[in-house]
TIVEX-993369 format. One record per residue (C-alpha): residue number from 1; residue in three letters; chain; x negated, y, z. Coordinates in nm, 2 decimals, m for minus. Last residue first. Layout:
# TIVEX-993369
<site><i>NUM</i><aa>ALA</aa><ch>A</ch><px>X</px><py>Y</py><pz>Z</pz></site>
...
//
This chain:
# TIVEX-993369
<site><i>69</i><aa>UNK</aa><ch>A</ch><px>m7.56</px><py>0.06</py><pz>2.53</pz></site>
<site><i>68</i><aa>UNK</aa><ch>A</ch><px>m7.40</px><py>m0.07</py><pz>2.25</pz></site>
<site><i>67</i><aa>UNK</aa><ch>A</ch><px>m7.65</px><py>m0.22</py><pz>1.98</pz></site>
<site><i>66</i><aa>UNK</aa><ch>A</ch><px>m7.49</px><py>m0.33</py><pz>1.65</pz></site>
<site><i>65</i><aa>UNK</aa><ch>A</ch><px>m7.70</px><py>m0.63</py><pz>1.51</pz></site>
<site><i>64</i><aa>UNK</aa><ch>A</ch><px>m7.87</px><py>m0.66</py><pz>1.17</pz></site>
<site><i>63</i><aa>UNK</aa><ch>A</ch><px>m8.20</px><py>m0.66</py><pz>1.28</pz></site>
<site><i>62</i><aa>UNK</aa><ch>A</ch><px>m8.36</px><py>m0.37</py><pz>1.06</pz></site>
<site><i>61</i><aa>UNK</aa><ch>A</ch><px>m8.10</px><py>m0.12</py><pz>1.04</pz></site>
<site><i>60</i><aa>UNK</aa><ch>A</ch><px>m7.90</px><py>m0.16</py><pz>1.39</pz></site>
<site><i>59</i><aa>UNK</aa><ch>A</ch><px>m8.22</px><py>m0.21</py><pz>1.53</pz></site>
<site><i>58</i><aa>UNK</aa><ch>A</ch><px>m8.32</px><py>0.14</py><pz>1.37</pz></site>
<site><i>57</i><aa>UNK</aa><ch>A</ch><px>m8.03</px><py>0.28</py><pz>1.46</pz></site>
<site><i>56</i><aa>UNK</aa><ch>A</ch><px>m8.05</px><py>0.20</py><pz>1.85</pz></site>
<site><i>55</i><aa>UNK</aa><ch>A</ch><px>m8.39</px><py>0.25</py><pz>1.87</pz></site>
<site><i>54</i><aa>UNK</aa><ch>A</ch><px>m8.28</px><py>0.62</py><pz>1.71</pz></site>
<site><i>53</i><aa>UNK</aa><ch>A</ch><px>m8.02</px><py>0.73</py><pz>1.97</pz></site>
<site><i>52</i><aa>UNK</aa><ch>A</ch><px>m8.22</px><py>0.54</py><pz>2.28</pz></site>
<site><i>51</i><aa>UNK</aa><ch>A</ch><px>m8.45</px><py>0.77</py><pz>2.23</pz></site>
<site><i>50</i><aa>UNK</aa><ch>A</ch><px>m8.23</px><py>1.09</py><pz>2.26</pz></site>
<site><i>49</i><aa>UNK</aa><ch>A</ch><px>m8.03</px><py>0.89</py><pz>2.57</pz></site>
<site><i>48</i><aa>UNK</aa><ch>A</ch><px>m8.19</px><py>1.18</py><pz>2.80</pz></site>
<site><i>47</i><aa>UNK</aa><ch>A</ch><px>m8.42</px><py>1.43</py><pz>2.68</pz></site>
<site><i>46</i><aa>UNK</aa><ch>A</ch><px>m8.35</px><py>1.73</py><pz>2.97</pz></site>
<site><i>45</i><aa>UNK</aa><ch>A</ch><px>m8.32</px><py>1.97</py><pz>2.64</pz></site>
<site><i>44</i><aa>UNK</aa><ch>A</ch><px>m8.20</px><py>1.70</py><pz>2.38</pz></site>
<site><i>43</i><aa>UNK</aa><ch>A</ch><px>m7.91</px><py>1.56</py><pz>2.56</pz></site>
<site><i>42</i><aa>UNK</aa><ch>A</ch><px>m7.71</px><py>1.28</py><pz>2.53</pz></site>
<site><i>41</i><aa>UNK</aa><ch>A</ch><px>m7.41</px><py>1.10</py><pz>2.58</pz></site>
<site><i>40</i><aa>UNK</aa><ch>A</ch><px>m7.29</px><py>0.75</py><pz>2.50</pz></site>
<site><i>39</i><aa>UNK</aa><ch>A</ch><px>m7.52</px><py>0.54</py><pz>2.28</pz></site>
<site><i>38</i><aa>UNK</aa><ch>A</ch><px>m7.20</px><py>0.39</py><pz>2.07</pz></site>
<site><i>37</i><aa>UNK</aa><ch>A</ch><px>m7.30</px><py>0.26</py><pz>1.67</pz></site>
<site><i>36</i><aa>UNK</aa><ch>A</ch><px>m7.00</px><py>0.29</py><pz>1.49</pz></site>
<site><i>35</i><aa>UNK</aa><ch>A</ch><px>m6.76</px><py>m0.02</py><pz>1.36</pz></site>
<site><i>34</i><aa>UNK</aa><ch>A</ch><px>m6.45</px><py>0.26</py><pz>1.33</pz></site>
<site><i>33</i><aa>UNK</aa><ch>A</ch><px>m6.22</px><py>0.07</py><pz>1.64</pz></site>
<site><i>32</i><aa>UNK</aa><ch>A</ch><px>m6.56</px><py>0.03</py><pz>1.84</pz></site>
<site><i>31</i><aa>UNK</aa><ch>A</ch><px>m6.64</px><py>0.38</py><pz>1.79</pz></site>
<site><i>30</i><aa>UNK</aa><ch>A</ch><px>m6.31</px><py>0.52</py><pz>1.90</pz></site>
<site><i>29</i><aa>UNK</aa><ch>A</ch><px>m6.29</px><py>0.35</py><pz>2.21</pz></site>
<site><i>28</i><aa>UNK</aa><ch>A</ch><px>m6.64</px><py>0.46</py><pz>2.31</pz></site>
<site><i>27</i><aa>UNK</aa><ch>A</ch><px>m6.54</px><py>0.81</py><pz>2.24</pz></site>
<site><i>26</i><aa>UNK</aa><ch>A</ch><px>m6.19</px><py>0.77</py><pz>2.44</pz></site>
<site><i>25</i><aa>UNK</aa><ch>A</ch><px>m6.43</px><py>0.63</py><pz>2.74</pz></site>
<site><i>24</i><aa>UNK</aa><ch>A</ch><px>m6.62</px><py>0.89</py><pz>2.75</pz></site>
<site><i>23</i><aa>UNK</aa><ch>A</ch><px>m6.36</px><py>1.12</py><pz>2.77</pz></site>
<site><i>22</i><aa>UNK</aa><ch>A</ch><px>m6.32</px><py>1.42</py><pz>2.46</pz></site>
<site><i>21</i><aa>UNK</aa><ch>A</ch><px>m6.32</px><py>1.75</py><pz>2.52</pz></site>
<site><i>20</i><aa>UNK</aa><ch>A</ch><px>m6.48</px><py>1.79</py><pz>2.84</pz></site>
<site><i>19</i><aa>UNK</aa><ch>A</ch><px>m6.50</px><py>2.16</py><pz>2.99</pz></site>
<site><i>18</i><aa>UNK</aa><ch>A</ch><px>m6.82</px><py>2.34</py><pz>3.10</pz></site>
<site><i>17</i><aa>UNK</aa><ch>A</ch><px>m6.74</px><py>2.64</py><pz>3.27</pz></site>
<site><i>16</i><aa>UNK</aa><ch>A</ch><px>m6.89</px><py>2.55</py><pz>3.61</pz></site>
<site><i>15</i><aa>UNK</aa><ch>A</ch><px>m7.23</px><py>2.38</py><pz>3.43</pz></site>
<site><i>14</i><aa>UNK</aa><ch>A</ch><px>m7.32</px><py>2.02</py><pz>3.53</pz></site>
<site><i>13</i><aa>UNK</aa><ch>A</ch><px>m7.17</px><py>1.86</py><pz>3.25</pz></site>
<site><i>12</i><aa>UNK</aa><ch>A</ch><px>m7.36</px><py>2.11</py><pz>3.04</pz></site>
<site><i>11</i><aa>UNK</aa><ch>A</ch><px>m7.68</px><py>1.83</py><pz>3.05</pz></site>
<site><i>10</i><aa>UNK</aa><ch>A</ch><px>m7.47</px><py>1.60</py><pz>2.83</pz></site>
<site><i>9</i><aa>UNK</aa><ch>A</ch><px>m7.50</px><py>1.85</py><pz>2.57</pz></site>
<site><i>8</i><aa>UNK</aa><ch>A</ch><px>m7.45</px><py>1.55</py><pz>2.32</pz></site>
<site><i>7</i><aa>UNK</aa><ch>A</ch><px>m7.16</px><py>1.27</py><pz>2.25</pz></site>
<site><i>6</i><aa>UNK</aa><ch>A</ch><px>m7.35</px><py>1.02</py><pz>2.03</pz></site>
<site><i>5</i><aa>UNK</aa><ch>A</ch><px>m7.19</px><py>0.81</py><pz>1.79</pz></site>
<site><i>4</i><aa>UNK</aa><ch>A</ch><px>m7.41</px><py>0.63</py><pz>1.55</pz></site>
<site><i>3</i><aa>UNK</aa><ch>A</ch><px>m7.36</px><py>0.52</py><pz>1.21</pz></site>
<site><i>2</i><aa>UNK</aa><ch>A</ch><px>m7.54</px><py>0.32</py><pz>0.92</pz></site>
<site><i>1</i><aa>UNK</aa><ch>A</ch><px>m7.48</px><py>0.27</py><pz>0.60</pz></site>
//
């Protein structure tokens, strides 16, 4: 099995009341220590890192490698 760890609503970072939960780099951390799949943040409405999401799985999948962007 396969999994990715994507932080989304990366777009709300630019919103006053928008308050991080978790850092970056504690989500990265975390990933690594569990053997996820990282692609950082994303966003579906401005379509950023959404691609990058599934080519990331799909190598993953297919050629046997993690991908960490």
């Amino acid at each position: 099995m396969v999994i990715a760890l994507v932080g989304n609503k990366s777009d709300s970072a630019t919103l006053a009341t928008y308050k991080r939960k978790v850092t970056l780099n504690d989500a990265k951390k975390f990933a690594e220590e569990n053997n996820l799949i990282f692609v950082g943040e994303s966003s579906a409405q401005t379509n950023v890192n959404v691609n990058e999401v599934f080519d990331a799985l799909y190598e993953s999948k297919f050629c046997d490698n993690h991908y960490l962007f």
